[in-house]
C-alpha positions as CSV (number, residue, x, y, z in Angstrom):
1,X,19.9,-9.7,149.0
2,X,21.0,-7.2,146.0
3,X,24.3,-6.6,145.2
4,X,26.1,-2.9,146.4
5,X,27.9,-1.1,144.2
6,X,29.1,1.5,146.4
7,X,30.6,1.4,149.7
8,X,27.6,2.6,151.6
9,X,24.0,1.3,150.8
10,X,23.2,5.1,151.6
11,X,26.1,5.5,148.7
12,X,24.3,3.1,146.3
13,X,20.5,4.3,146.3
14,X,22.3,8.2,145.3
15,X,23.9,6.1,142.6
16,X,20.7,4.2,141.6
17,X,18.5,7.5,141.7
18,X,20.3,9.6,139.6
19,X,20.9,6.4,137.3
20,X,16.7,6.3,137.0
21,X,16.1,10.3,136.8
22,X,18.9,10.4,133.8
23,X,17.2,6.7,132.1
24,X,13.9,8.4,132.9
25,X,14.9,12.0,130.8
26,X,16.6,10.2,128.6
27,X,13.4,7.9,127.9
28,X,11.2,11.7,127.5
29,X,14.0,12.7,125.2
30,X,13.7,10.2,123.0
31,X,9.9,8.7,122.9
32,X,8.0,11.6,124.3
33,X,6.0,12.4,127.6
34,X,3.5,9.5,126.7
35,X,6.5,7.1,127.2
36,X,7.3,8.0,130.7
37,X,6.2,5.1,132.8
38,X,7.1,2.9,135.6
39,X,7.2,-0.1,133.6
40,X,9.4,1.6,130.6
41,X,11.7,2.7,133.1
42,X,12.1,-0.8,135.0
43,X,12.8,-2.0,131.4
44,X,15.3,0.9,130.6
45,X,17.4,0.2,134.1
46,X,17.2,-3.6,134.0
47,X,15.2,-3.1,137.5
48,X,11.9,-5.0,138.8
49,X,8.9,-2.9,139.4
50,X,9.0,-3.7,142.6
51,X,12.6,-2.4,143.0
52,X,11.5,0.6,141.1
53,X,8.9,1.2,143.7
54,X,11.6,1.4,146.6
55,X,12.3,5.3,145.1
56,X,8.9,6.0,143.3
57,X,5.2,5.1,144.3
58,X,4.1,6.7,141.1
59,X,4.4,8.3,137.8
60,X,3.5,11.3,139.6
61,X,6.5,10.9,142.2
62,X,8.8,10.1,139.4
63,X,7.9,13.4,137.3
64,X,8.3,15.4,140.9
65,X,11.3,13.8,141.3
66,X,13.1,14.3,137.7
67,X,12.0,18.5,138.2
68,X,13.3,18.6,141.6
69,X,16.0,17.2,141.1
70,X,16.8,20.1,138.1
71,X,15.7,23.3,140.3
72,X,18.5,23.5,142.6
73,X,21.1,24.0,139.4
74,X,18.2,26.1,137.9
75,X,17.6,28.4,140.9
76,X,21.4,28.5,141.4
77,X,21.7,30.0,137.6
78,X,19.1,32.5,137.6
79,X,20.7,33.6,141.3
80,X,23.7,33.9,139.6
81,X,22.5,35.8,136.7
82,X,20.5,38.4,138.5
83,X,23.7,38.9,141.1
84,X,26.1,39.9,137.5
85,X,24.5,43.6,137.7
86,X,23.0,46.1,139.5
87,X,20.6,48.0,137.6
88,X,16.9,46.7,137.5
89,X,16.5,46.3,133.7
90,X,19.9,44.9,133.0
91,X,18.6,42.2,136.1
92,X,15.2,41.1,134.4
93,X,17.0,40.7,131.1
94,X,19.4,38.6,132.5
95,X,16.6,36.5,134.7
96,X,14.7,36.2,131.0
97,X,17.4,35.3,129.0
98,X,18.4,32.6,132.0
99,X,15.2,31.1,131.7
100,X,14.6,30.6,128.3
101,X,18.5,29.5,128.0
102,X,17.9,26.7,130.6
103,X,13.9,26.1,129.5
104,X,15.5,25.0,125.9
105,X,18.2,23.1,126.3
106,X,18.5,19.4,126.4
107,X,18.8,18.8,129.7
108,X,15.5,20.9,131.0
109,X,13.3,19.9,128.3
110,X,12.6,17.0,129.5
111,X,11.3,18.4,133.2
112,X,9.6,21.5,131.5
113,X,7.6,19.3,128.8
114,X,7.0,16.9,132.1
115,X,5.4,19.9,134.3
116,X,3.0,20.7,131.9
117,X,1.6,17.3,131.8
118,X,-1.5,16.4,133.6
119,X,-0.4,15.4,137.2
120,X,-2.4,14.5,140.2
121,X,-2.0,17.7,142.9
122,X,0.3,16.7,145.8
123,X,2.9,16.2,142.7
124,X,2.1,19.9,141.5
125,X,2.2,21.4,144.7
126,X,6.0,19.5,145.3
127,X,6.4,21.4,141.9
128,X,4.9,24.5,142.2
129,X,6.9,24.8,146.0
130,X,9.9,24.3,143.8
131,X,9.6,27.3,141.1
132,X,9.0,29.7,143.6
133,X,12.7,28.8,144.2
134,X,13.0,30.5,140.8
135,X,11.3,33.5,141.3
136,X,12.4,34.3,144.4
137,X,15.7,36.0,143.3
138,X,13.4,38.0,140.8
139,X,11.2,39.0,143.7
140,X,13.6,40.5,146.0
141,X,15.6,42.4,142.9
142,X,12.1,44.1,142.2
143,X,11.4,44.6,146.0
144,X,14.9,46.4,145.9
145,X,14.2,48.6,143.7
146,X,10.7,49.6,145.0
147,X,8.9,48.3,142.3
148,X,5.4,47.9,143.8
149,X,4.0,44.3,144.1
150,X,7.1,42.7,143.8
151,X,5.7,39.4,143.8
152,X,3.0,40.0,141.1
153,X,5.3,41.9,138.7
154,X,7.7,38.4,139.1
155,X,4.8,36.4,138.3
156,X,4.3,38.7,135.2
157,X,7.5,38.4,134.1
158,X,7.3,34.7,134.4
159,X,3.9,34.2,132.2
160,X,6.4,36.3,129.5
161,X,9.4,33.2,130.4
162,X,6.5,30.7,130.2
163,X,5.1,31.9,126.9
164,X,8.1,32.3,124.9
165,X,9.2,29.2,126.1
166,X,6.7,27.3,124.6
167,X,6.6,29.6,121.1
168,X,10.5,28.5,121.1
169,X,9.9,24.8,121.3
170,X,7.0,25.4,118.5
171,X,9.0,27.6,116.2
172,X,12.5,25.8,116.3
173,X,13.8,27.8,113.4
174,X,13.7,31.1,115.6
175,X,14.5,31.0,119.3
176,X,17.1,34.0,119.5
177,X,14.7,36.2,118.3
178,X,11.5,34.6,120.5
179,X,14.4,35.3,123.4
180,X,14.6,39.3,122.0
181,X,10.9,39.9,122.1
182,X,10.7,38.1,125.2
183,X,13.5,40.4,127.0
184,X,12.3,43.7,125.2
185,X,8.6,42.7,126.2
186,X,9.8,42.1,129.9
187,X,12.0,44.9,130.1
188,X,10.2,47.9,128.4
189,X,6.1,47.0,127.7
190,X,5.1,47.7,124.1
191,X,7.1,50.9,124.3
């Protein structure tokens, strides 16, 4: 029988998850997407595959898993963010510059660069049941302002998040002002 290294086995597979989700962002971090696996991560932890199985079936659960695991903090910082101000463009600004903040640091890049990989469906919908997380603050901000379509005009200002994500990662040398354009684009159109 394994050895317990907290006082409750309940205690000790907590432990031994977050231990795997950081070795497995930690693995993405250094070696890329393509490095991800369950075999790599066994080999990171010092665990059997077979004891790896005991938390994740698959890739797919593991990639769920490691994004999961980052929405609640996520959610809980856009929330925040949004609940600093009351006046509508001031609110979007803030749930831009949130975004892209957590999309580009360290500690997200690994579950953002992992959602955009190929992954078989249950794992996207687990993902997908996630973000709305995300969006819901956005949503009921716009809804309280009477902004019609509440729900598509948060979409909309996500697809500006998602883009200028990705065009920061690309073009290291410039994020701050990616972040600008981003807000000013979100904010106020073209105008």
């Amino acid at each position: 029988m394994p050895r317990i290294s907290e006082p409750t086995v309940a205690e000790h597979r907590a432990r031994q998850l977050r231990t795997l989700l950081d070795a497995a962002r930690a693995l993405v971090a250094e070696e890329g997407i393509e490095a991800l696996s369950l075999s790599a991560l066994a080999r990171r932890v010092g665990l059997s595959r077979p004891g790896l199985y005991e938390y994740f079936r698959s890739r797919d659960d593991l990639v769920a898993a490691i994004v999961e695991e980052e929405l609640p903090r996520w959610a809980s910082l856009v929330e925040g963010s949004l609940n600093a101000s009351d006046d509508l463009p001031t609110k979007i600004e803030s749930y831009v510059r949130t975004q892209l903040e957590v999309m580009t640091d360290g500690r997200h890049a690994a579950a953002v660069a992992l959602v955009e990989h190929a992954l078989a469906e249950p794992a996207r919908e687990r993902i997908r049941d996630g973000h709305a997380q995300l969006l819901r603050p956005l949503v009921v901000a716009l809804a309280a302002d009477g902004v019609p379509e509440p729900e598509l005009r948060a979409e909309l200002v996500q697809g500006i998040v998602d883009a200028a994500a990705k065009l920061a990662q690309r073009r290291a040398g410039a994020p701050a002002a990616i972040v600008d354009a981003a807000v000013a684009q979100a904010v106020y159109g073209l105008a």
